[in-house]
N, C-alpha and C positions, 0 to 999 in steps of 0.2 A: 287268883280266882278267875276262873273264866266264865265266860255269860254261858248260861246252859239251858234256861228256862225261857227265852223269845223264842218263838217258830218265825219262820220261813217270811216274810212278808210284814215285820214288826219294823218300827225304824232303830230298833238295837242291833237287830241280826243284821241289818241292811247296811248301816253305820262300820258295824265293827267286828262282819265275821272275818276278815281277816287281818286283823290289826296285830293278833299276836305273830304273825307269818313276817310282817310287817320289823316287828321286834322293836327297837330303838330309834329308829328312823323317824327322826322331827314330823308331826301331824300339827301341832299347831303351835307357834310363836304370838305372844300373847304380850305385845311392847307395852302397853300402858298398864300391863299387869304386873310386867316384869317376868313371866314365865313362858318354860319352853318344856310344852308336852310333846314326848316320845310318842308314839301309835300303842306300846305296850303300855308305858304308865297310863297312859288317858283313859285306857279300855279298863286297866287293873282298878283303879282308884274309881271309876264309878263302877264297877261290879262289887267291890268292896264297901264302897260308902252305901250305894242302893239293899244291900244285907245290912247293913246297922242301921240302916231305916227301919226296914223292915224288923229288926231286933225291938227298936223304940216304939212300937205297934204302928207302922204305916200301911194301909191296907190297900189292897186292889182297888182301883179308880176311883181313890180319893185326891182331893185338890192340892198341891203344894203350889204354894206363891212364890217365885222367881224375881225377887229385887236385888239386884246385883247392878254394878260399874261397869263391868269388861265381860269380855267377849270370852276371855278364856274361865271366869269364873259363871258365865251365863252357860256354858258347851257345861261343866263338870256337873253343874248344877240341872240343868235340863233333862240329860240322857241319866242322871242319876235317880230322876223321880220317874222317868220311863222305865226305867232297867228293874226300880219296886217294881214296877206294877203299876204307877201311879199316872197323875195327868198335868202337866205343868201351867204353870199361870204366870206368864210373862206379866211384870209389872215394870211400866216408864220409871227409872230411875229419879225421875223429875216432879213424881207428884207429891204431893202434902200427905201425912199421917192421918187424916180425915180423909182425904179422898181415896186413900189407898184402904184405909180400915171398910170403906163402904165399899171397895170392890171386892176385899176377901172376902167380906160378908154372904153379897152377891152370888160369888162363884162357890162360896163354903168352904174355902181352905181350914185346912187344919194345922197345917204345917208351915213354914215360911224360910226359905236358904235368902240368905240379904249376904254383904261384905261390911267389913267392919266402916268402910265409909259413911254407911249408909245404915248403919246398926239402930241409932237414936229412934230413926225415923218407920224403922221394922219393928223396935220395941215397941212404942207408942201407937202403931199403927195396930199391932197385935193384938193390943188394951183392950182398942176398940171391937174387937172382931171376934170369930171362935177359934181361933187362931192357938194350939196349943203348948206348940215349940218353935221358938226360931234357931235355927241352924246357921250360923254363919263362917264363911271362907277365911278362916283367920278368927284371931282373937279378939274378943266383943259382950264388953259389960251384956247380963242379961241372958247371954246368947253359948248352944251351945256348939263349939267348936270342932266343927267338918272333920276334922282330920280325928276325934274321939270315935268315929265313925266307922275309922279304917280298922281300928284296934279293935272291936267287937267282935267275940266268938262269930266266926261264918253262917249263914243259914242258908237254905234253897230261896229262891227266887219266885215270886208266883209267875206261872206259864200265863201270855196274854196272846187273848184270842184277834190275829191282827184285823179280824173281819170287823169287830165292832169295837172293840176298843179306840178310845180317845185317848190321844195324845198332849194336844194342847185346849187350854183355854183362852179364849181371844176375844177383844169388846165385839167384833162381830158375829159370838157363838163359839162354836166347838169345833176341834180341828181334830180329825179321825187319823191314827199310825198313818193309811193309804193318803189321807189327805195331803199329809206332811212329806211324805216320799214322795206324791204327782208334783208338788211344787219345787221340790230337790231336783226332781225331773225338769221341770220348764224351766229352772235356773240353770240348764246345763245342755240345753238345746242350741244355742249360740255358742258354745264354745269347746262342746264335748272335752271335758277334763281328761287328762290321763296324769298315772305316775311323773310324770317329770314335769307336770306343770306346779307354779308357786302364785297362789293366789291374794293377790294384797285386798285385804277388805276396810273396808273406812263404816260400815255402816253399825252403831251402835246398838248396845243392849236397849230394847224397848220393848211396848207392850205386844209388837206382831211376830212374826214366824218368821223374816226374811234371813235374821240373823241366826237362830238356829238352823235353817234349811240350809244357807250356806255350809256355815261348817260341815253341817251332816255331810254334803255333797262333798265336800272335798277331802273327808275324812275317808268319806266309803271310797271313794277313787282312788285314794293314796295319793292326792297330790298333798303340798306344802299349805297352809293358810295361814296366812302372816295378817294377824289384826293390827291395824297402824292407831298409834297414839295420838294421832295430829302430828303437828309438826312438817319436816320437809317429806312431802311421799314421795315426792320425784329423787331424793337421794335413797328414801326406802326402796324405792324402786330398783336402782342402780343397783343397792348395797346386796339385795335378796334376787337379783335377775329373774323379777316379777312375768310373769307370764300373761297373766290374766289378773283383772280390775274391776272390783264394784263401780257402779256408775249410780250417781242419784234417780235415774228414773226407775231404781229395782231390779235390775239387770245385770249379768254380764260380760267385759268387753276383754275379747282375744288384740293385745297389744305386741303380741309376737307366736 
């Protein structure tokens, strides 16, 4: 199923208009997840899960709450409540079922994608909130399972208008499609990505936009993005012939 329904300027089209050209060609390695998305699975599987949101009644720029582990369940999950139509709500892996219930509240999510680590805490937090399905990455008392998602008769896609639509939600307010591509953009000014670069990222799922914009960015360019699980990054490095390095100030650094 191919994305058909973003115009020109959305950060779906931006992301992944040619990811099927792309085909099989590693887009993102995902070590502490354990998985390795193709350019065309990653594209297939959120144009596919985003219609069976859309099936479970997800509407046009409504909240989905984004508690997830890893970076490759944060990417599928993120561009999957874009690709509805929807506006994502990064939430810190790290907070309490109270604190988290008083953000969905907040921001008004309806919906919540969490991973089964982190399931207890997306159940309980949901309790609290208007929260009316969690969706999770994997199998999850409570929770219903991402991949029931892919199996749903197809539907269209709602068309989003990239001028005013929101993409993300952030504790500092609202983050607009254009928002989230200018920052893809200044993440990409030091080191202008192409095809052949492999980018090792160290920076974790959390409540801001650095970690989606990465991905974004290296997806839409075609290069490699290797999420590192800890551990040794300098044999990551070697092992992946890393190109280019997140850096803790936010940034990042051309190391060949």
């Amino acid at each position: 199923m191919k994305p058909t329904a973003s115009t020109t300027g959305t950060v779906i089209h931006e992301v992944f208009r040619r990811a099927y050209e792309r085909g099989d060609r590693p887009a993102l390695i995902d070590l502490r997840g354990g998985h390795v998305y193709g350019y065309r699975r990653l594209v297939t599987e959120v144009t596919r899960a985003a219609s069976g949101l859309v099936r479970r009644g997800a509407r046009r720029d409504q909240v989905v709450g984004v508690h997830v582990s890893t970076a490759g369940a944060q990417t599928l999950a993120v561009h999957t409540v874009l690709a509805a139509g929807g506006v994502a709500a990064p939430i810190d892996p790290g907070l309490g079922a109270e604190e988290m219930a008083a953000w969905l509240r907040a921001c008004d999510a309806r919906t919540l994608i969490t991973t089964p680590d982190l399931a207890e805490t997306a159940i309980l937090a949901a309790e609290g909130s208007r929260v009316r399905q969690v969706v999770s990455l994997g199998s999850a008392l409570d929770a219903i399972d991402f991949r029931s998602l892919l199996t749903l008769e197809p539907t269209a896609l709602p068309a989003i208008d990239a001028k005013r639509q929101d993409a993300l939600v952030l504790a500092g307010g609202r983050m607009s499609h254009a928002g989230l591509l200018a920052r893809m953009a200044e993440l990409d000014l030091p080191v202008r990505l192409a095809e052949s670069d492999v980018v090792l990222a160290t920076w974790l799922p959390d409540g801001g936009c650095e970690l989606p914009a990465l991905v974004g960015l290296g997806v839409s360019k075609g290069a490699l993005v290797v999420a590192a699980g800890g551990g040794d990054l300098s044999g990551t490095s070697h092992d992946f012939s890393v190109t280019v390095v997140t850096s803790s100030r936010g940034t990042l650094e051309r190391v060949r």
